[in-house]
BALOBA-1460 file (C-alpha; in Angstrom, 3 decimals):
// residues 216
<rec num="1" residu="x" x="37.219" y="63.475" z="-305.054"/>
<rec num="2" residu="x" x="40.783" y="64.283" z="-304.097"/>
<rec num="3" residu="x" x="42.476" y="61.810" z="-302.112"/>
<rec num="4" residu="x" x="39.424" y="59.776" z="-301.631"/>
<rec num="5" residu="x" x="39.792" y="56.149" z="-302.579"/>
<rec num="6" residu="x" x="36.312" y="53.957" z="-303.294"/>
<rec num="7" residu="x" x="36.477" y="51.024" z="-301.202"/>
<rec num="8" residu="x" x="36.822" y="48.983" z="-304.318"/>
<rec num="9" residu="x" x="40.131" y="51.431" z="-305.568"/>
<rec num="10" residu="x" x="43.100" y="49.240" z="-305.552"/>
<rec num="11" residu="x" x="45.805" y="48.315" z="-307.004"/>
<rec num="12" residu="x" x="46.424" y="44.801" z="-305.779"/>
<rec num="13" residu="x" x="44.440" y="41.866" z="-304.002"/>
<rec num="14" residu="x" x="46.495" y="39.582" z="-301.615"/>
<rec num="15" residu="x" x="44.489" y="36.846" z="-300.201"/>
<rec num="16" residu="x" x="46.248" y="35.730" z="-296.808"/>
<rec num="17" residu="x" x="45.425" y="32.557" z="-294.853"/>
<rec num="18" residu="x" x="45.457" y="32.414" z="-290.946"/>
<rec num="19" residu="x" x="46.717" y="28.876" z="-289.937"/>
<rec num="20" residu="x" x="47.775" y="26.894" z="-286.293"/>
<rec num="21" residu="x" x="45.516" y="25.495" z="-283.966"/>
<rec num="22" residu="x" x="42.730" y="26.186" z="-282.070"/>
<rec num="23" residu="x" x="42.546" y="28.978" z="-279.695"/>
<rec num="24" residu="x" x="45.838" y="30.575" z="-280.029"/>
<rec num="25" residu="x" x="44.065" y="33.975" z="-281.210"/>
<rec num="26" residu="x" x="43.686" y="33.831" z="-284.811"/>
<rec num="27" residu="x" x="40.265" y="35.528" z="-284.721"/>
<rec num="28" residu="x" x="41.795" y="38.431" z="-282.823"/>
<rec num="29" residu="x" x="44.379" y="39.427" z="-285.000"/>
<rec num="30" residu="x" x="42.202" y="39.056" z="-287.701"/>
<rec num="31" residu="x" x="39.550" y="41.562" z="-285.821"/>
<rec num="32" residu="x" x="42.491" y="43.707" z="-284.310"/>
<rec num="33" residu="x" x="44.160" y="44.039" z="-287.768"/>
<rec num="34" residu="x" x="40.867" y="44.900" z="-289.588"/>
<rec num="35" residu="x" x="38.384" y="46.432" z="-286.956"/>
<rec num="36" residu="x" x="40.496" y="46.930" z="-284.332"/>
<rec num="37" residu="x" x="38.694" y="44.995" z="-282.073"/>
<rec num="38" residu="x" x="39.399" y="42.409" z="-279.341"/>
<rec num="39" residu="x" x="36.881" y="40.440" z="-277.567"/>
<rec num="40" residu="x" x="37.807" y="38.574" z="-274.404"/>
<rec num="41" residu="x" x="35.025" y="36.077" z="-275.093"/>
<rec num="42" residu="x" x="36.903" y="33.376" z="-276.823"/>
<rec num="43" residu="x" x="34.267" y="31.952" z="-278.995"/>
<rec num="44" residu="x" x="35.970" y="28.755" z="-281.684"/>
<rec num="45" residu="x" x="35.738" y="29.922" z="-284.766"/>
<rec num="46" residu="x" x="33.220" y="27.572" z="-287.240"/>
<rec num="47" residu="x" x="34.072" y="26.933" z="-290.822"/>
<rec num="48" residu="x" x="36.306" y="29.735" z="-292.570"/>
<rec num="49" residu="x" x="35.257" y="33.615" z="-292.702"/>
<rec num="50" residu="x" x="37.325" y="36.438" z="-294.075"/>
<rec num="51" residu="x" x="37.804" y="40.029" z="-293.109"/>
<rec num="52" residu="x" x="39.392" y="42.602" z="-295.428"/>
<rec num="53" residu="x" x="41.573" y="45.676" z="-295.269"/>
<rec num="54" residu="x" x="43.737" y="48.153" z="-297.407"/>
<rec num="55" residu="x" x="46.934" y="49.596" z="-296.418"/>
<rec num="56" residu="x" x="49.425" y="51.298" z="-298.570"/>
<rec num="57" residu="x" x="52.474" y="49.542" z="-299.535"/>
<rec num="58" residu="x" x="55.225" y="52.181" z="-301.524"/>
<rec num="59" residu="x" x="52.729" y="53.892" z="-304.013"/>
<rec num="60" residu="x" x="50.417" y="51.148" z="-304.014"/>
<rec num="61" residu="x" x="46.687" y="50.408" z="-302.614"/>
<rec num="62" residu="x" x="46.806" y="47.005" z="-301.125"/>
<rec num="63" residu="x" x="43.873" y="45.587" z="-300.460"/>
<rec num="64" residu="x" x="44.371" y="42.143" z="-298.057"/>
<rec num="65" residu="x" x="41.686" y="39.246" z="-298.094"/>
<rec num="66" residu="x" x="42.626" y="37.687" z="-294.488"/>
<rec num="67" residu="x" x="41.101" y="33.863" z="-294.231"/>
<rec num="68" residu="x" x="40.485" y="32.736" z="-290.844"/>
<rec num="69" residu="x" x="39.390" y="29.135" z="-289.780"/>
<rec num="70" residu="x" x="38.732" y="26.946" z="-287.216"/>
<rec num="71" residu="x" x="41.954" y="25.224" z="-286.140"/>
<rec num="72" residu="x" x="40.011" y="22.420" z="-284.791"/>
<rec num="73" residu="x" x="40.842" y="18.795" z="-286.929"/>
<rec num="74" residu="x" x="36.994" y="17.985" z="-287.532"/>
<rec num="75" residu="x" x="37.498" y="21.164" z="-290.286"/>
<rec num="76" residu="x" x="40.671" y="19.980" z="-291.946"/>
<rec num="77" residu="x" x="38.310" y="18.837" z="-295.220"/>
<rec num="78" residu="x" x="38.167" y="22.598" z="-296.376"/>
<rec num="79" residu="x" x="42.178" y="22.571" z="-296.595"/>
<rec num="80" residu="x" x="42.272" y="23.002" z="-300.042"/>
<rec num="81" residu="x" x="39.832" y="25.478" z="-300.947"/>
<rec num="82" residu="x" x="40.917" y="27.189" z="-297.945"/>
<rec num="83" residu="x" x="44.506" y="27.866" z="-299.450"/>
<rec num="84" residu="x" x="43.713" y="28.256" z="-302.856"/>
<rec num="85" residu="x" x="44.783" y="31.608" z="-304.176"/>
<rec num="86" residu="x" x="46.478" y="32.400" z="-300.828"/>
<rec num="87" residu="x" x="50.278" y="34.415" z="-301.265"/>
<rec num="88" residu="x" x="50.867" y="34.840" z="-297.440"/>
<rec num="89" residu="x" x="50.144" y="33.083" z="-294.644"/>
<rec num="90" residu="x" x="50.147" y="34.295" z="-290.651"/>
<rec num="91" residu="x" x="51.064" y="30.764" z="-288.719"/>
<rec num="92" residu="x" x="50.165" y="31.517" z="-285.162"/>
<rec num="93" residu="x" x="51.149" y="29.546" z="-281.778"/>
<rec num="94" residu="x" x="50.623" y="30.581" z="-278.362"/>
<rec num="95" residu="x" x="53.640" y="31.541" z="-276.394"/>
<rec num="96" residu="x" x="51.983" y="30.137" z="-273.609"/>
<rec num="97" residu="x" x="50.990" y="26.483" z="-275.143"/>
<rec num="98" residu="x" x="54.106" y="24.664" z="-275.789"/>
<rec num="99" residu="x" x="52.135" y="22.010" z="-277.921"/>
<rec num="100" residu="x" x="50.597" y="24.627" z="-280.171"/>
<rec num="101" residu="x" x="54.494" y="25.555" z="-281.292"/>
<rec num="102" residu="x" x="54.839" y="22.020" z="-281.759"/>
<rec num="103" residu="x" x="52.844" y="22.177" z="-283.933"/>
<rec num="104" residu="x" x="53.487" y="24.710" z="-286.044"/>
<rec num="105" residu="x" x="55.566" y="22.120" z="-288.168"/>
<rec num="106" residu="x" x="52.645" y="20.228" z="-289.186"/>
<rec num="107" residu="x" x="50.730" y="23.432" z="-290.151"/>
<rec num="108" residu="x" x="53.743" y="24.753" z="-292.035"/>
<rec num="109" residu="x" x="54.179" y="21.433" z="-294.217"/>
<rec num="110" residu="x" x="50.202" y="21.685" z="-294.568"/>
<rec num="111" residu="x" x="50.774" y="24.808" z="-295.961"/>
<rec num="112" residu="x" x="53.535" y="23.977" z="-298.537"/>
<rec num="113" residu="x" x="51.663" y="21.504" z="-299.771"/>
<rec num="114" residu="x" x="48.650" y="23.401" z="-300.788"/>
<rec num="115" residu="x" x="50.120" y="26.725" z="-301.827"/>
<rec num="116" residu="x" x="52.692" y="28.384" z="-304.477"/>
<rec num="117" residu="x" x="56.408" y="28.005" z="-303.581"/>
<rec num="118" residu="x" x="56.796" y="31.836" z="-303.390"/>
<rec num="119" residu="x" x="53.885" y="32.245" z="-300.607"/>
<rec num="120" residu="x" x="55.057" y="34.588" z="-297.929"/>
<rec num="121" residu="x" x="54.936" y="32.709" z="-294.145"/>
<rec num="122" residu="x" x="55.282" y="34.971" z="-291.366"/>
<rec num="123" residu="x" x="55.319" y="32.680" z="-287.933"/>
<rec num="124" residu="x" x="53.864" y="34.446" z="-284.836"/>
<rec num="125" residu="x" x="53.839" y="34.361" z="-281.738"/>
<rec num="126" residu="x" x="50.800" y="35.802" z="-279.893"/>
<rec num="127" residu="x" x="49.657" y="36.161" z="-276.657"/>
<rec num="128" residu="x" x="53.197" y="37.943" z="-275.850"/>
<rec num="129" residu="x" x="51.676" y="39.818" z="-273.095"/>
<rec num="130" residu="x" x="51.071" y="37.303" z="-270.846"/>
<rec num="131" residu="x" x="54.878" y="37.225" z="-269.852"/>
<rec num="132" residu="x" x="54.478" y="35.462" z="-266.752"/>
<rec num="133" residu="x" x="53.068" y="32.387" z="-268.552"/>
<rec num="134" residu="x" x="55.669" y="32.251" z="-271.592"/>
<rec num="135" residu="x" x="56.676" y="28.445" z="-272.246"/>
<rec num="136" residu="x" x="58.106" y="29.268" z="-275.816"/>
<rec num="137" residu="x" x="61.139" y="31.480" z="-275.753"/>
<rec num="138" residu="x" x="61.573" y="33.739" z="-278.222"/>
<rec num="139" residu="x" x="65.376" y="32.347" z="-279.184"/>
<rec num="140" residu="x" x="63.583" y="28.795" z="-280.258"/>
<rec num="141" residu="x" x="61.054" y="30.234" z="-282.530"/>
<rec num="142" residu="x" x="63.849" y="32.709" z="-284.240"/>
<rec num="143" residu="x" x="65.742" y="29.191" z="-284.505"/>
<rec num="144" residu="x" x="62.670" y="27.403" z="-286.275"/>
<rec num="145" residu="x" x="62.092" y="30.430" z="-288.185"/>
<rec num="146" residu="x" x="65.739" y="30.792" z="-289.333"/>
<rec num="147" residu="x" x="65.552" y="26.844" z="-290.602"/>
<rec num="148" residu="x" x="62.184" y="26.983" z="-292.604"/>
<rec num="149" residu="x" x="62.722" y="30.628" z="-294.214"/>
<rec num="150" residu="x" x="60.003" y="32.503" z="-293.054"/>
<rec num="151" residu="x" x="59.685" y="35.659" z="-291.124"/>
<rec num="152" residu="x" x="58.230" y="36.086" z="-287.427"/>
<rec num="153" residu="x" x="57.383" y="38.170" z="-284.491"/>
<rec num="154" residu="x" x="55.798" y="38.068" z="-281.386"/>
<rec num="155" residu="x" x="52.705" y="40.260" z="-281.176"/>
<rec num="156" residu="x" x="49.671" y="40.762" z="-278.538"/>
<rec num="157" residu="x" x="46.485" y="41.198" z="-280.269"/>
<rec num="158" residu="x" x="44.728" y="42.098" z="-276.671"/>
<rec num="159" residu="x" x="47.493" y="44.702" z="-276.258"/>
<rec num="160" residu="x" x="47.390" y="45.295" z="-280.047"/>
<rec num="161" residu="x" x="51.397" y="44.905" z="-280.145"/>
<rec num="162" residu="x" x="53.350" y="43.738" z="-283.424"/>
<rec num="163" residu="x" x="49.387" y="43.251" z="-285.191"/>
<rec num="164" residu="x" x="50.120" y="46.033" z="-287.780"/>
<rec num="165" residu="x" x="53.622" y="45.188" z="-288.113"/>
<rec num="166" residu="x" x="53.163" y="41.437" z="-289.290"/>
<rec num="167" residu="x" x="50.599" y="41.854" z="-291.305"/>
<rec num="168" residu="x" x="52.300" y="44.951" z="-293.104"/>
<rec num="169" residu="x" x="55.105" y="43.363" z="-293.014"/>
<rec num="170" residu="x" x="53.480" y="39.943" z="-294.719"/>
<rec num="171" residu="x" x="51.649" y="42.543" z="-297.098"/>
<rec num="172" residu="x" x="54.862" y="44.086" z="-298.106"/>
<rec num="173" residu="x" x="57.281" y="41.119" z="-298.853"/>
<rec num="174" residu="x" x="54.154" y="39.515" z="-301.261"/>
<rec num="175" residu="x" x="54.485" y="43.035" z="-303.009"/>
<rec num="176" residu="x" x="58.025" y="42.877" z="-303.207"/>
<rec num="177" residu="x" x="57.753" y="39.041" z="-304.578"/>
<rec num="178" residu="x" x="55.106" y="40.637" z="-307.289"/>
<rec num="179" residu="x" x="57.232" y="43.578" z="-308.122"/>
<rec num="180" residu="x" x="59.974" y="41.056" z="-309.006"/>
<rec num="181" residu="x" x="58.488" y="38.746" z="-310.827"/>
<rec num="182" residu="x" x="56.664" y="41.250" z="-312.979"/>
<rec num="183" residu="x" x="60.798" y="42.570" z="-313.131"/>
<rec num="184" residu="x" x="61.598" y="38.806" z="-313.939"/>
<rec num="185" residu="x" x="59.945" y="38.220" z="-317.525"/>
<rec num="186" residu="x" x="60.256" y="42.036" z="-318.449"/>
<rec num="187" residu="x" x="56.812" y="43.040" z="-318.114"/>
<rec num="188" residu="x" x="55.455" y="46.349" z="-317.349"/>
<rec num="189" residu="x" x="52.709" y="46.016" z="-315.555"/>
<rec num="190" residu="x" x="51.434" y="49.642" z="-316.693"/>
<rec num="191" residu="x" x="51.795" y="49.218" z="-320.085"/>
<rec num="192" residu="x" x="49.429" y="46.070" z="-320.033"/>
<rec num="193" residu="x" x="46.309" y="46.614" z="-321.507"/>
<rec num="194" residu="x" x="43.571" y="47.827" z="-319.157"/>
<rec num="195" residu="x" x="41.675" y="44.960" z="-317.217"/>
<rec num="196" residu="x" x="43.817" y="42.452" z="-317.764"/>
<rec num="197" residu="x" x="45.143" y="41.212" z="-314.516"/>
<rec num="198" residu="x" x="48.136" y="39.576" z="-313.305"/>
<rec num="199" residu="x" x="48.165" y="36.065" z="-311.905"/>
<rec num="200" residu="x" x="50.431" y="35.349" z="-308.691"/>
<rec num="201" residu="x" x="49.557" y="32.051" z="-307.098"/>
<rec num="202" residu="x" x="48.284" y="29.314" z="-308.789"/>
<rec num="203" residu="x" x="45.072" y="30.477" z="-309.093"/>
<rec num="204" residu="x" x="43.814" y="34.180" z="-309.199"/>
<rec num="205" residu="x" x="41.524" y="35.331" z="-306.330"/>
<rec num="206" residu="x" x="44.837" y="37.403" z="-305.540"/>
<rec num="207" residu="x" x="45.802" y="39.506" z="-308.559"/>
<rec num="208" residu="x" x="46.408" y="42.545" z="-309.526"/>
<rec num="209" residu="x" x="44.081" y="44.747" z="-310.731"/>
<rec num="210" residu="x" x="43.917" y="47.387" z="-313.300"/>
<rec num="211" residu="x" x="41.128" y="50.325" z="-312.996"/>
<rec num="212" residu="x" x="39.151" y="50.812" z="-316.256"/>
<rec num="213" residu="x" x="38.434" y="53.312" z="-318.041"/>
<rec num="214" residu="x" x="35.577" y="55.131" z="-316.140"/>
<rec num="215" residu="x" x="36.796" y="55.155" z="-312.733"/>
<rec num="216" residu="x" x="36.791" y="58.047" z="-310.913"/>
């Protein structure tokens, strides 16, 4: 097979969350990041779906679970299930909607208080191509970043700008966080028996995985 991988040929699942409110283009990044798609028809996402995609982080397969919802309050009652497992989070505003960077501090405690301590929280700000419109500079949300601890960049998912890079970047720190704690209490994750996996949040829809015997 060479350098083939199987779809299902990983190394690690990451389950990521996409959080902030309505209409600030979760959806897109999602479908930029994973299709590379972008549709101008701005349709409100209903209920949660998920998209997937594996990048290569060092020497590893990473294979990303990225959670999208509708940012809309009559949803909120999935919060829970919604973040369980989750070890990064994308929380988006829209450079162009003050309110929806307001509100970023709401989604951010939200977050916190359904997810492990060690989840990775990059803040973004999309819609960055829209200059002309910008009502949150980029100084402020470095500011708010700076004070909470989590990373951020602007991107454009309709001029597919930064998408990559955040979620890469998101994809990369978690791995980092894994790598360490594996460091932490002196295991080797090779030398664990095969199958056994690896919990990282508190529960284990991310984890790492180990190939079995017959695989190719």
């Amino acid at each position: 097979m060479g350098a083939y991988r199987a779809d299902d040929d990983y190394d690690y699942l990451f389950k990521l969350v996409l959080i902030g409110d309505s209409g600030v283009g979760k959806s897109n990044l999602l479908s930029r990041f994973t299709r590379n798609e972008f549709s101008l028809e701005s349709k409100s996402t209903i209920g949660v779906e998920f998209a997937t995609r594996s990048i290569h982080v060092d020497d590893k397969v990473v294979k990303a679970q990225i959670w999208d919802t509708a940012g809309q309050e009559r949803y909120r009652a999935i919060t829970s299930a919604y973040y369980r497992g989750a070890v990064g989070a994308l929380l988006v505003y829209d450079v162009t909607r003050h309110v929806t960077f307001e509100n970023v501090e709401r989604w951010l405690k939200e977050l916190r208080d359904h997810t492990d301590s060690n989840i990775v929280i990059m803040l973004v700000g999309n819609k960055a191509d829209l200059r002309h419109l910008r009502a949150v500079t980029t100084e402020d949300a470095t500011a708010f970043a700076e004070r909470e601890n989590t990373f951020f960049m602007e991107t454009s998912a309709l001029e597919s700008l930064n998408v990559e890079n955040a979620f890469t970047e998101v994809l990369t720190q978690i791995h980092r966080v894994v790598s360490r704690k594996a460091l932490d209490v002196g295991d080797d994750p090779a030398a664990l028996p095969k199958g056994q996996t690896i919990t990282v949040g508190k529960d284990d829809v991310s984890a790492v995985k180990k190939v079995g015997c017959c695989s190719a």
